[in-house]
Backbone as CSV, one residue per row, in Angstrom:
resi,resn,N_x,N_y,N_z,CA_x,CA_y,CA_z,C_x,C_y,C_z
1,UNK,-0.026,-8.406,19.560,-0.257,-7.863,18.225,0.733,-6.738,17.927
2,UNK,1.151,-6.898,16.912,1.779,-6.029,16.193,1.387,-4.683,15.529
3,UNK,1.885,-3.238,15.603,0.817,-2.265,14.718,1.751,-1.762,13.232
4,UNK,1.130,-1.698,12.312,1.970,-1.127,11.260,1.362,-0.525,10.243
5,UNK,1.661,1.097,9.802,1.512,1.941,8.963,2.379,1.578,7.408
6,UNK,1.064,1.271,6.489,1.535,0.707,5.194,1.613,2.052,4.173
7,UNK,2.215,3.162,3.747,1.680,4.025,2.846,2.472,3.100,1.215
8,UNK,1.073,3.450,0.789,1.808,3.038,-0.711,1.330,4.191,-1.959
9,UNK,1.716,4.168,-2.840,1.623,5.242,-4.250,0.979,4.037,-5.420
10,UNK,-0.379,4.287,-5.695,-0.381,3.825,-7.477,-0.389,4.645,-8.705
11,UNK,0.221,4.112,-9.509,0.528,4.970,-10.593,-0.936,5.536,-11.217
12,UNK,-0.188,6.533,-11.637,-1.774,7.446,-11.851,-2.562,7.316,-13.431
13,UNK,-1.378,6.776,-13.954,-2.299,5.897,-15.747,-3.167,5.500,-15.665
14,UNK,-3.322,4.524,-14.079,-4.671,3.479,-14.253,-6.125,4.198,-14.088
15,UNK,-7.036,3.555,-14.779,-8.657,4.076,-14.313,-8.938,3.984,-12.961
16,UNK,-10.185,4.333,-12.548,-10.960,4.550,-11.398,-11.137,2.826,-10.744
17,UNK,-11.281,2.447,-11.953,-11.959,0.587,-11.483,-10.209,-0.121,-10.973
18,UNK,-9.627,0.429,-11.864,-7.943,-0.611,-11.899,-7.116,0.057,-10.325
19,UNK,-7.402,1.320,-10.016,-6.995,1.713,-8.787,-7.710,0.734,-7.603
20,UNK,-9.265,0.663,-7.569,-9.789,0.436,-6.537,-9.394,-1.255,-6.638
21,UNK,-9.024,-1.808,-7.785,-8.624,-3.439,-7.852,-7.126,-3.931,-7.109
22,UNK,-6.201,-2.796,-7.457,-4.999,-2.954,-6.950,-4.714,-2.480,-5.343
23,UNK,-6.099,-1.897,-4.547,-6.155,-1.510,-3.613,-6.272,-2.712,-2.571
24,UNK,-7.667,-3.427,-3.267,-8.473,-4.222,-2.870,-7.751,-5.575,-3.239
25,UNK,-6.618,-5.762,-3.770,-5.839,-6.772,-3.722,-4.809,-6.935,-3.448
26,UNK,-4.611,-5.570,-2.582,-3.030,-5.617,-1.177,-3.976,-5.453,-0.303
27,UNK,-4.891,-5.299,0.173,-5.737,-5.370,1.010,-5.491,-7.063,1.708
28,UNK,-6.104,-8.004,0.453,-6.474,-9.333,0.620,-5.124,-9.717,0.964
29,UNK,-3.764,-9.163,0.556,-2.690,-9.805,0.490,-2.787,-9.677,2.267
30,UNK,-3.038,-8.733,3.099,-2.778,-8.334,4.054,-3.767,-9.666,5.159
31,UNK,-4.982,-9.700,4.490,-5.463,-10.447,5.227,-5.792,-11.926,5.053
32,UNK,-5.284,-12.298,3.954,-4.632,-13.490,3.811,-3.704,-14.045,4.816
33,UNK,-2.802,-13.174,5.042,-1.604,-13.533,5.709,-1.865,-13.758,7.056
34,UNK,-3.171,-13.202,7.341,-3.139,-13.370,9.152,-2.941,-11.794,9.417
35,UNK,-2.942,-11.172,8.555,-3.117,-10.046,9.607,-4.290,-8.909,9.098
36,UNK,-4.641,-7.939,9.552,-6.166,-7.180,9.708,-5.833,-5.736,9.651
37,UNK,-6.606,-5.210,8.458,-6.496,-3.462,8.437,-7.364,-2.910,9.074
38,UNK,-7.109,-2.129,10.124,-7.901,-1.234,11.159,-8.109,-0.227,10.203
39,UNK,-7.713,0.387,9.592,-8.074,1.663,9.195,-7.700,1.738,7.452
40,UNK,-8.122,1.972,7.110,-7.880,2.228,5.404,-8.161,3.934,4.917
41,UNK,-7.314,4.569,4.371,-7.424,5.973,3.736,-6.983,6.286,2.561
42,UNK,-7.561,6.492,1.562,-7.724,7.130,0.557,-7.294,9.104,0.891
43,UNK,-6.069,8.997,0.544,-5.082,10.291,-0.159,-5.174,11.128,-1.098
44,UNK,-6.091,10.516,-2.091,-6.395,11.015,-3.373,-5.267,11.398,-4.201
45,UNK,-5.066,11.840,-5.227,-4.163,12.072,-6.244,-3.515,13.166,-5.972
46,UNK,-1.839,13.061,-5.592,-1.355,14.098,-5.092,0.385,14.394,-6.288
47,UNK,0.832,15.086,-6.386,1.747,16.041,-7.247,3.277,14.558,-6.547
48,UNK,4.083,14.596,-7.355,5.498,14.254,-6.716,6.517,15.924,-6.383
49,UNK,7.373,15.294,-5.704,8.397,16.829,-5.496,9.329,16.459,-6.508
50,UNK,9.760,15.127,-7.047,10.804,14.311,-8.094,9.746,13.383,-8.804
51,UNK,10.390,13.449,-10.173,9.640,12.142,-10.716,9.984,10.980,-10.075
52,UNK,9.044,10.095,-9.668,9.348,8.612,-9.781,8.933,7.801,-10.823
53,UNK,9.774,6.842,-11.510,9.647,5.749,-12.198,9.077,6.665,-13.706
54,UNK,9.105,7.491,-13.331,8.602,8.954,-14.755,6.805,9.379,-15.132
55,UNK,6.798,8.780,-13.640,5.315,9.720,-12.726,5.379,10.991,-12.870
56,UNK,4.689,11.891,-12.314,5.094,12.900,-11.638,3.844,13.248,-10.716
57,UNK,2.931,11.944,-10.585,1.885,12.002,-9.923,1.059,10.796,-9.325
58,UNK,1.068,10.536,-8.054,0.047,9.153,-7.861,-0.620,9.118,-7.004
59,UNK,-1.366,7.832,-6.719,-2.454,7.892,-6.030,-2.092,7.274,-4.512
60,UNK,-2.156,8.161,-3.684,-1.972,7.596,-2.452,-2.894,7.254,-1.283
61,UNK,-2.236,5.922,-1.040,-2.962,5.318,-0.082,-2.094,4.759,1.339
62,UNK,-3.009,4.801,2.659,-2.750,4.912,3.847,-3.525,3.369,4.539
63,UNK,-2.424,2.286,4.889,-3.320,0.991,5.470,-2.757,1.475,6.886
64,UNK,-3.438,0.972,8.205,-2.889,0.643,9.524,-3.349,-0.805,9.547
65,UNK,-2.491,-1.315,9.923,-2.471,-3.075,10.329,-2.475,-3.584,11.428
66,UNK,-2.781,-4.688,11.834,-2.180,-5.428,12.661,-2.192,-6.880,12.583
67,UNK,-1.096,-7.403,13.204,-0.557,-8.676,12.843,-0.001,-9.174,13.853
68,UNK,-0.386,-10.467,13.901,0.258,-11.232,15.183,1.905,-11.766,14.748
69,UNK,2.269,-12.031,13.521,3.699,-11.956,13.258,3.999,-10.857,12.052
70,UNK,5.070,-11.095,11.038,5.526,-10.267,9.868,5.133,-10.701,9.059
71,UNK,4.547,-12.550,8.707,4.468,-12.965,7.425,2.826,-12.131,6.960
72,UNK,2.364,-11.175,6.898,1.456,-10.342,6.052,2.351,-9.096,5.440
73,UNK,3.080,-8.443,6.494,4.232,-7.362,5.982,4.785,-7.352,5.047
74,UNK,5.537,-8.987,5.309,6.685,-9.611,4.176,6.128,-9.508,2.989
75,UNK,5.031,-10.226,2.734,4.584,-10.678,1.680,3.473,-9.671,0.859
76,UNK,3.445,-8.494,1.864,3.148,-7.177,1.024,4.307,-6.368,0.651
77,UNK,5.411,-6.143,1.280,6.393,-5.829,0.778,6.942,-6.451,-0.446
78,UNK,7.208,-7.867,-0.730,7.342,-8.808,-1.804,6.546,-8.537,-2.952
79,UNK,5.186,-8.333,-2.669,4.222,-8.372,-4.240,4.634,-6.684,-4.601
80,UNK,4.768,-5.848,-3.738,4.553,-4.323,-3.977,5.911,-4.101,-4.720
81,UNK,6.502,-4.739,-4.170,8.207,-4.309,-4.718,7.938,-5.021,-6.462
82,UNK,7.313,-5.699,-7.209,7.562,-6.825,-8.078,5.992,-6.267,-8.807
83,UNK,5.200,-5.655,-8.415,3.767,-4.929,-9.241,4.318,-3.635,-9.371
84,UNK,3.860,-3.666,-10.948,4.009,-2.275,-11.679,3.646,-1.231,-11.412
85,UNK,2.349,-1.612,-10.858,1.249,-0.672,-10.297,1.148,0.114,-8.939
86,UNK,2.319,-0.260,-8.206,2.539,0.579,-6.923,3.950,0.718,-7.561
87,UNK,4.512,2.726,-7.597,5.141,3.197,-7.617,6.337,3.244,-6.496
88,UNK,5.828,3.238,-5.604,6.376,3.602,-4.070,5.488,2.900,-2.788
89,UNK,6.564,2.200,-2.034,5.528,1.956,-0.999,6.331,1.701,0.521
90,UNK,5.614,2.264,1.513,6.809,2.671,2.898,5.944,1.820,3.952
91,UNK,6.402,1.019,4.802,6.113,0.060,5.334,6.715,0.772,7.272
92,UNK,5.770,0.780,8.422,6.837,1.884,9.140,6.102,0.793,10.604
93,UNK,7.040,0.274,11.332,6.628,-0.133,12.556,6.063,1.032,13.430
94,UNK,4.638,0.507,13.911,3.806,1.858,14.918,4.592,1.435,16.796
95,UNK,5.327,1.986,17.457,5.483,1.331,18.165,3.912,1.712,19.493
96,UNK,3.896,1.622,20.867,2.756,1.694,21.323,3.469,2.635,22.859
């Protein structure tokens, strides 16, 4: 098994319901793929040091994974890069 730290940013326009939807559907992307979130954290709404995308504020969130290959990684990297709704998102091999 593989370990990997997902942090991602949602933009802070959306409501309370549209955050917890876009959470809960990189979630599924994750375990769709074959691979499993050990840990999930809620960051809460934190300041930028630079605007991004003409933010200056989002909602951050913390996945730990694991995966027996990359195709869950990939294909969260793929939707995150291409949804409006994640600002920023850092993908970081845990080694052991």
């Amino acid at each position: 098994m593989k370990n990997y730290e997902i942090m991602f940013i949602v933009r802070p326009t959306l409501g309370e319901d549209d955050v917890k939807k876009v959470v809960k559907d990189f979630k599924g992307v994750i375990t769709n793929n074959g691979g499993k979130v050990t840990k999930e954290e809620n960051m809460g709404q934190r300041e930028f040091a630079y605007e991004i995308k003409d933010f200056k504020s989002g909602y951050y969130f913390v996945f730990e994974v694991e995966a027996k290959d990359d195709k869950a990684i990939k294909e969260f990297d793929r939707l995150a890069l291409i949804n409006n709704d994640i600002v920023r998102h850092l993908i970081t091999k845990v080694e052991e």
